[in-house]
C-alpha positions in Angstrom: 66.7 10.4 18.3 63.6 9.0 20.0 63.8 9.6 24.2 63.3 6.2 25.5 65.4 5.0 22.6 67.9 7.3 23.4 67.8 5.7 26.9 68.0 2.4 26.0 71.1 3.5 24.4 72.7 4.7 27.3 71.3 4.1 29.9 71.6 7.7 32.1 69.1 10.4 32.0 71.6 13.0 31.5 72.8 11.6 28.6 69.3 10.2 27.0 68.4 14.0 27.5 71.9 15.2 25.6 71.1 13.0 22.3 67.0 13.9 22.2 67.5 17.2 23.4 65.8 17.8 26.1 66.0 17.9 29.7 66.4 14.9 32.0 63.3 15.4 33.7 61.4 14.3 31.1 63.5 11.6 29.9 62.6 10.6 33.3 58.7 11.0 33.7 58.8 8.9 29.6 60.4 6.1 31.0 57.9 5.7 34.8 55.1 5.7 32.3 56.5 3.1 30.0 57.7 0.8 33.5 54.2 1.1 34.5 53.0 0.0 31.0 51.2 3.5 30.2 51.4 4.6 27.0 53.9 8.1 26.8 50.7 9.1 24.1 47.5 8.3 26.2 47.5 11.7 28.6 47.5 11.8 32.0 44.1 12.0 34.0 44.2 14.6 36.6 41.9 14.3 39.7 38.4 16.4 39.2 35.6 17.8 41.9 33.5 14.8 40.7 35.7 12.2 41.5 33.8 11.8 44.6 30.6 11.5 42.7 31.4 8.9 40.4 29.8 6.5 42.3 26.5 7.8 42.6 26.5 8.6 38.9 27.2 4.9 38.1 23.9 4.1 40.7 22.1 6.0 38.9 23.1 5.3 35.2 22.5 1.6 35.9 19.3 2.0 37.8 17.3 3.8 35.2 19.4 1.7 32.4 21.2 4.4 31.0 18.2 6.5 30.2 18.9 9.4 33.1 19.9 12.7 31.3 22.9 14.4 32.5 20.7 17.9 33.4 19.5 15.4 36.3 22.0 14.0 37.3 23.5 17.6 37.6 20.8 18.6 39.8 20.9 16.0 42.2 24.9 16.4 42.3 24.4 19.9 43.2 21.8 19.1 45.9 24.6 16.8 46.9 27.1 19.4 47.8 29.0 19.1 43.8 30.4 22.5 42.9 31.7 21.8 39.6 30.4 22.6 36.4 27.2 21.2 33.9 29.8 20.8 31.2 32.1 18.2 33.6 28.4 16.4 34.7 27.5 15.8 30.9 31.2 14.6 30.4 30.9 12.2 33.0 27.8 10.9 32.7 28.1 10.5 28.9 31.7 8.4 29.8 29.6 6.6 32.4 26.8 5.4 30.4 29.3 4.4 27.4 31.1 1.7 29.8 27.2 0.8 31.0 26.1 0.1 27.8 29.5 -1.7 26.5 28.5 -4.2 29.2 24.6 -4.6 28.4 25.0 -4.4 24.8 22.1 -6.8 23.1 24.0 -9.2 20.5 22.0 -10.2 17.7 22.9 -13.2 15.4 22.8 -12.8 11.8 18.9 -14.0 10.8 18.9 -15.8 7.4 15.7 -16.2 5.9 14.3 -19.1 4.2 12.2 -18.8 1.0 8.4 -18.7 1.5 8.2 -18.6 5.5 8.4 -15.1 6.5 6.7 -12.3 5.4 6.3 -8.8 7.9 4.2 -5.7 7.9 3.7 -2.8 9.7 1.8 0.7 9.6 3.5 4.1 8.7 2.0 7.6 8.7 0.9 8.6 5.8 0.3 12.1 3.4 -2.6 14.5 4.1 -5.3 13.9 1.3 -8.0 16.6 1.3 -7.3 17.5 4.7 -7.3 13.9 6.0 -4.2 12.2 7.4 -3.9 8.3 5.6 -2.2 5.6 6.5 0.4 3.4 4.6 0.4 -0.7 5.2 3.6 -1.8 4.1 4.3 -5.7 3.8 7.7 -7.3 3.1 9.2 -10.8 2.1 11.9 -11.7 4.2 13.7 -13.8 1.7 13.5 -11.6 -1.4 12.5 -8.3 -0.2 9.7 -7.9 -2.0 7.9 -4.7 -0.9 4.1 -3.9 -1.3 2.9 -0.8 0.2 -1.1 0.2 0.6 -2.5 3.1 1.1 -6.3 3.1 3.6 -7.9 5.4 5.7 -7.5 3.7 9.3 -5.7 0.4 10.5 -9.4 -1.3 11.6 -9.4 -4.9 10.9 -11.3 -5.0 8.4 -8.5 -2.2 6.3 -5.9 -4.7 7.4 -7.8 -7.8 6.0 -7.9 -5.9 2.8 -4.6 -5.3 2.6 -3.4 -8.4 3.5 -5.5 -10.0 0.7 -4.2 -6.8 -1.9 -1.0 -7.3 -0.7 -0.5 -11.7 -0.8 -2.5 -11.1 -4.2 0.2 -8.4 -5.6 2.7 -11.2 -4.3 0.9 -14.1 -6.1 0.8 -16.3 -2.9 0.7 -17.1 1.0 4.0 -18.0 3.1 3.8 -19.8 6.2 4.1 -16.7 9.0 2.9 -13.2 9.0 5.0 -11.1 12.0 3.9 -8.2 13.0 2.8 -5.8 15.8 1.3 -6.4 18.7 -2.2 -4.3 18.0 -5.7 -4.6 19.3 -6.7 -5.6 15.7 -4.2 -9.1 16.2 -3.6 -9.7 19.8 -6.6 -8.8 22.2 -4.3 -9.1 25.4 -1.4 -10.4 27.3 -1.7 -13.4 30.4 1.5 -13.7 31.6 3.1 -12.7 28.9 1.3 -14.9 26.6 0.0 -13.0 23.6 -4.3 -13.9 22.9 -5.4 -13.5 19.5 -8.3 -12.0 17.5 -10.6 -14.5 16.6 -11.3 -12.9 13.1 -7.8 -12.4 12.4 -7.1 -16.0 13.3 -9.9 -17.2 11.0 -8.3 -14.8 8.2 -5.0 -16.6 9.0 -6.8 -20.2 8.5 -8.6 -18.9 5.6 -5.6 -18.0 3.5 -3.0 -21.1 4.8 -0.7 -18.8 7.1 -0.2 -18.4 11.1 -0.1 -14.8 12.3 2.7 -14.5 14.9 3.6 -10.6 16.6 6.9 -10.2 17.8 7.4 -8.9 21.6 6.5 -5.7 23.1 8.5 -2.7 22.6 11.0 -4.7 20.8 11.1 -3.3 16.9 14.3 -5.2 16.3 12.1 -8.3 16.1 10.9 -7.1 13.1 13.1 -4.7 11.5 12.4 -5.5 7.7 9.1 -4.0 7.8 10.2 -0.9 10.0 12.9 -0.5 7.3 10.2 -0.6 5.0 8.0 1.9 6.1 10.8 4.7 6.8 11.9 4.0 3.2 8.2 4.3 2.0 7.4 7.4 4.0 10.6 9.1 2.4 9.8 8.5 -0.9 6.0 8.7 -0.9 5.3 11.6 2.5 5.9 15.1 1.3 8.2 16.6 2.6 11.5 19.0 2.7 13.4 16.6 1.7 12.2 15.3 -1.3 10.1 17.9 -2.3 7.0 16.5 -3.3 3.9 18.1 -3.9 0.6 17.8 -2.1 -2.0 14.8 -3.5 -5.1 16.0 -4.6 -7.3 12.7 -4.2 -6.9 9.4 -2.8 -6.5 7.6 -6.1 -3.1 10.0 -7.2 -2.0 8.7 -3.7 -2.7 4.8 -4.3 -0.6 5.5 -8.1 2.1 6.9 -6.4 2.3 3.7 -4.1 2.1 1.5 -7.0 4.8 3.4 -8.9 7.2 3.4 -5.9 6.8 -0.6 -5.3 7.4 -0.7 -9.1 10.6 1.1 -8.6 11.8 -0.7 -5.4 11.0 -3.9 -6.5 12.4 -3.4 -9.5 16.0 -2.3 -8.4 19.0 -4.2 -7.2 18.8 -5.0 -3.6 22.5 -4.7 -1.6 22.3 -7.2 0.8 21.2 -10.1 -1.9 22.8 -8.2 -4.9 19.4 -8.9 -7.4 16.2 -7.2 -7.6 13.4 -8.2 -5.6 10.8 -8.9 -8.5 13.1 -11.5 -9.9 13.6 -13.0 -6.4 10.1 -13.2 -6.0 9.8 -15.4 -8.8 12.0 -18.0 -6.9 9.8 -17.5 -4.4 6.9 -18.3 -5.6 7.0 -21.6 -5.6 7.5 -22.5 -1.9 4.2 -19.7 -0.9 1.4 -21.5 -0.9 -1.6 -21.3 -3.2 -4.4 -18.2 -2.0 -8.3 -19.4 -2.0 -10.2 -18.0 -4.8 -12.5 -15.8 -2.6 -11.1 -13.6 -0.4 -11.9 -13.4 3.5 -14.9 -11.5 4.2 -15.4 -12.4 8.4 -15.0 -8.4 9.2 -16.0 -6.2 6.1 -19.8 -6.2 7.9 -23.0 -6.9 6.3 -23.8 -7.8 2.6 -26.0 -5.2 0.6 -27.2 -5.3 -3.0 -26.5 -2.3 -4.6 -30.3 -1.0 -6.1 -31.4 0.9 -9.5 -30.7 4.1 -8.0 -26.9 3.3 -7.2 -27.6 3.4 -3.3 -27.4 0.6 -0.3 -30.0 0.9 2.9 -28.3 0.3 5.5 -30.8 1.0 9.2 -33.4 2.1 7.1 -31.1 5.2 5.2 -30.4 5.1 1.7 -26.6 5.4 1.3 -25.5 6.0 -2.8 -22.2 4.3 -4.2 -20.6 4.4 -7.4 -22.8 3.6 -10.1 -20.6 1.1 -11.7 -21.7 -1.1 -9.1 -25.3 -1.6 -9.4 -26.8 -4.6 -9.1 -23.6 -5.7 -7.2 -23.3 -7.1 -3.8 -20.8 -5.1 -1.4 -20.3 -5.2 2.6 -21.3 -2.0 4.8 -19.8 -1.7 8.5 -19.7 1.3 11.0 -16.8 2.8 11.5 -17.4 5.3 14.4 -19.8 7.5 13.1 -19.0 6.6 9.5 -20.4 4.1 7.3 -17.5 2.4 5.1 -18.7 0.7 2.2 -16.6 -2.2 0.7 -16.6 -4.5 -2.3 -14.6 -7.6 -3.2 -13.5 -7.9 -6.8 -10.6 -9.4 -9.1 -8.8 -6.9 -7.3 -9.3 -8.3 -4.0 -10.9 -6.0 -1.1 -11.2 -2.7 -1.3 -13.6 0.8 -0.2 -15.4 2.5 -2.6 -17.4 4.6 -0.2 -17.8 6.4 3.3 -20.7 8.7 4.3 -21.4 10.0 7.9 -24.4 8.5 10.2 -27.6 9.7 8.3 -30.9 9.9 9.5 -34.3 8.2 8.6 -35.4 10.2 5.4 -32.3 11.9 5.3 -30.6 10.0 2.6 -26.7 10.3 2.2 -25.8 11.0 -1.6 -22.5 11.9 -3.7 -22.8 13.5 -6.4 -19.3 11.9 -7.9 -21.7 8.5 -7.2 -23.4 9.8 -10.7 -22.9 10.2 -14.0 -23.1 14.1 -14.9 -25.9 13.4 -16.8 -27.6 11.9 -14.0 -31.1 13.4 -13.0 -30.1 13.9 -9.7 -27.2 16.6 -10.3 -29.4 18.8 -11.6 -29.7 22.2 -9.5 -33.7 22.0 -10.1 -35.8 19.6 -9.3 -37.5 18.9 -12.9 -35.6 20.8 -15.2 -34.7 19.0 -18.1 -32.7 20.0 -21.1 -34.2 20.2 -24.5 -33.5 16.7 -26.3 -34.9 16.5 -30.2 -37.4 14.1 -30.8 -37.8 14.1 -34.2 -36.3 16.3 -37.8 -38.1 19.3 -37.1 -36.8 19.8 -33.3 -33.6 18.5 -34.3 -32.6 21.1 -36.5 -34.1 23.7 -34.4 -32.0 22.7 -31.6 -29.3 22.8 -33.6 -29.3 26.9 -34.2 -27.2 26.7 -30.4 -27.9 27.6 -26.9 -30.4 30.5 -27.8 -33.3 28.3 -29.2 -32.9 25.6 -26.3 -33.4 29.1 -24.0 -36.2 30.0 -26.4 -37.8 26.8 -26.0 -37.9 26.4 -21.9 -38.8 29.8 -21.7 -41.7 29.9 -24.1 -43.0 26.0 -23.0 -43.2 27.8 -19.2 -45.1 30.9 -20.2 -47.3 28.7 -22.1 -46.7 30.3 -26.2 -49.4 28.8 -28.4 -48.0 27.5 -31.7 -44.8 27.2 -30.4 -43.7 24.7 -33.5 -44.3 27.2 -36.3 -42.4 29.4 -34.9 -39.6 27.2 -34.3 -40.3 26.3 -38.1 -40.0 30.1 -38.7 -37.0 30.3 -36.7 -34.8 27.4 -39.0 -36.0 29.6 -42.1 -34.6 32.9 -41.1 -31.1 31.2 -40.0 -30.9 30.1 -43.2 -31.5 33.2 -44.7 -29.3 35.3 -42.2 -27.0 33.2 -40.8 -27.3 30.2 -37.3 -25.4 32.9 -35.3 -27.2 36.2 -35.8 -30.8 33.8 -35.3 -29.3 32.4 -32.2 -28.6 35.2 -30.4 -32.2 36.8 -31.5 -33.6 33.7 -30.4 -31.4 34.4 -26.8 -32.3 37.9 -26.3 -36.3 37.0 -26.7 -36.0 34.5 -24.3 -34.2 36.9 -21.5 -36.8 39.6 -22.7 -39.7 37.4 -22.8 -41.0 38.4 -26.3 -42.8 35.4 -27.4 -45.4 37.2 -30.2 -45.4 36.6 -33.8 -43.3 38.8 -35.3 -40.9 39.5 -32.3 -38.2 37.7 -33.6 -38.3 39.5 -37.1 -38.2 42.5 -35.3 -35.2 41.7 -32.3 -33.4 40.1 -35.8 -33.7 43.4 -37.9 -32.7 45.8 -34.6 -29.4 43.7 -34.2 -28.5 43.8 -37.7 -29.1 47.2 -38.6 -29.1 49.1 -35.2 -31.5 52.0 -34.2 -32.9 54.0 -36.8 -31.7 57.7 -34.6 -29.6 58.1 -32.0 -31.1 57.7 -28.6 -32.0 61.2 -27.2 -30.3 62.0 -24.1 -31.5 64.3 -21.2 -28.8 67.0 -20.4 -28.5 70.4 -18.7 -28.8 72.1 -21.9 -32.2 71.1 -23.3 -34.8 70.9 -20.5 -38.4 71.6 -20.6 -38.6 73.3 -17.7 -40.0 76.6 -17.8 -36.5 79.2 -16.9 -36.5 81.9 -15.0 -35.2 84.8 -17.4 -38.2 86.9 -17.5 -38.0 87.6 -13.9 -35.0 89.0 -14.0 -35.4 92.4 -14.0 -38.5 92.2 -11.4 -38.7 94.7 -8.8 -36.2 97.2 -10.9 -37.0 100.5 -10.9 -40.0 101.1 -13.8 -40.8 97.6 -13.9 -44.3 96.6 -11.6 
């Protein structure tokens, strides 16, 4: 039987205690506790050496808004004259600063998005690329959570303006808002509290239908689709110990990977709406508003018409780009100390170049800029590899690698009837065979043995070898005069 039911019962200690079995005492102290309305479970607090302090430790958990650590607050106690222990501090102050923040707890009320108004981004770290840290832009629609993440170099304002464009392209139109951070590249400053725009990134915002709005300082929770966003994106796309992914070799592997993961994101069910973003988005679409043809171009710099030779001057230094874009018009700013070279296609905005600050008859080349066959890859100036202009070369060149060597080598040491030779050269592969001619024709060329007849002769030495064997010097056969006659000199008899 229960105690205090056993009490109840009868009404005496002595006999509560008889029927629960214990002693009277305690029937006693159980029924105080329940007359005060404590609960015979919750266990008694006894008085500790920081009783005295509490008060101070509330001061200061509510001055520095429950930030203080409890190391600090230690020391000062013990400055104070507190002899307890750093175990009973951290107890306390943790206990204090849980009532504190019970009492300034922020209440948020549930947001529900409406299609086609909101969209957020923000910028994430991103994976080293050839030994250069990148950066990921990550955009999301509030309503269907459609993500589109971006990979760039830097967060200037001109990257962002191509990744907007990229990104409300991807999404096949503009909502009404675009929240984001407060950064130099959107809001130039605060006046009393007031956030001032960038000029450019307002006229990018006029340009494309929407109003660019930043959410306040230090306060992510305005904004906390986007931060979701980029911690999702940097787990599945940063390698790390966790998901085990390996290093990216170039830029573009990075920019696949970010296409595959939006594919995959996009693609799967979402569990706060319970269906996949991409068919959302189709919803969507039709309250976003339509995107201008061309996109905004106010910060990618100054035009330049790619030339002939695949290269832009830009202050009088010859900068090369891809060569799929000569005789195409792309935008060149300064970045620092680099030059970053841009072009706007059916793609929307994006780089296809950076070189460092040349100098004046310096120019700044890639070779990736060229096609392999490109004159300017070549390790000499001039040299040019044999090309057949007619039969007769054609079928020369065709013996393999030695007769091209033949040919350089015997056109620079100036060989007079070169072409009969050559001539002589196609008859003896097809009376010995391409191979055996081709390496003759190889070994003349390193030997320089140009002369009529020379290739008969190097032909006939590799087929049938030497005629002897090569005679050796050894210790054995010398023609040094020895010294055995004088070895009985001065012997008795001998003068």
């Amino acid at each position: 039987m229960e105690i205090l039911e056993a009490f109840d019962l009868t009404g005496g200690l002595r006999a509560a205690a008889q029927l629960a079995g214990c002693d009277h005492k305690t029937v006693a102290h159980y029924v105080a506790l329940r007359d005060v309305g404590i609960s015979p479970d919750e266990p008694e607090r006894r008085a500790m050496t920081i009783d005295p302090f509490l008060d101070k430790v509330e001061e200061w958990v509510d001055r520095s808004g429950g930030r203080i650590r409890a190391d600090v607050v230690h020391d000062k106690l013990v400055a104070m004259g507190y002899s307890g222990s750093e175990r009973t501090t951290r107890r306390a102050v943790a206990s204090v600063r849980r009532a504190w923040r019970a009492g300034h707890r922020r209440v948020f009320r549930p947001w529900i998005p409406e299609p086609g108004l909101w969209l957020q981004f923000d910028w994430g770290q991103g994976p080293m690329v050839a030994g250069r840290r990148t950066l990921l832009f990550c955009g999301w629609l509030a309503w269907s959570r459609f993500r589109v993440v971006i990979p760039v170099w830097d967060r200037t304002l001109p990257s962002l303006l191509a990744c907007l464009d990229t990104g409300l392209r991807r999404i096949g139109g503009a909502p009404t808002y675009a929240l984001t951070d407060n950064e130099k590249t959107v809001t130039v400053e605060h006046i009393a509290r007031v956030p001032v725009r960038h000029p450019d990134i307002v006229a990018a915002g006029r340009h494309y239908g929407m109003t660019i709005r930043t959410c306040v300082p230090a306060d992510p929770q305005t904004k906390g689709g986007s931060e979701a966003t980029v911690r999702i994106a940097k787990a599945d796309l940063v390698p790390t110990e966790a998901n085990l992914l390996d290093e990216y070799a170039s830029f573009a592997e990075l920019e696949a990977a970010c296409v595959a993961f939006c594919g995959q994101v996009n693609a799967r069910t979402h569990r706060v709406t319970g269906h996949a973003p991409a068919d959302l988005l189709v919803a969507e679409r039709d309250r976003l508003h339509v995107l201008p043809a061309n996109p905004v171009t106010v910060a990618f710099g100054q035009t330049r018409r790619v030339c002939w030779d695949s290269a832009i001057s830009v202050d009088g230094v010859r900068y090369s780009v891809p060569h799929s874009f000569i005789d195409e018009r792309v935008w060149a700013r300064w970045c620092g100390d680099e030059l970053i070279v841009t072009v706007v296609d059916d793609g929307g905005p994006r780089e296809i170049a950076r070189h460092p600050r040349g100098q004046r008859g310096r120019p700044q080349l890639r070779d990736e800029h060229y096609p392999p066959e490109h004159p300017s890859r070549r390790a000499i100036p001039g040299d040019r590899p044999p090309r057949a202009g007619n039969p007769a070369e054609a079928a020369f060149l065709a013996i393999g690698d030695g007769a091209a060597s033949w040919l350089v080598e015997a056109a620079a040491a100036g060989v007079v009837r070169v072409r009969s030779k050559m001539a002589e050269a196609v008859t003896l592969a097809k009376l010995h065979g391409v191979a055996a001619v081709d390496q003759a024709l190889g070994t003349a060329a390193l030997a320089g043995r140009f002369a009529d007849g020379d290739l008969v002769a190097i032909l006939d030495h590799q087929q049938r070898g030497p005629v002897s064997e090569p005679v050796r010097v050894t210790e054995r056969h010398s023609l040094q005069p020895g010294t055995a006659s004088w070895a009985r000199f001065g012997a008795a008899g001998e003068q």
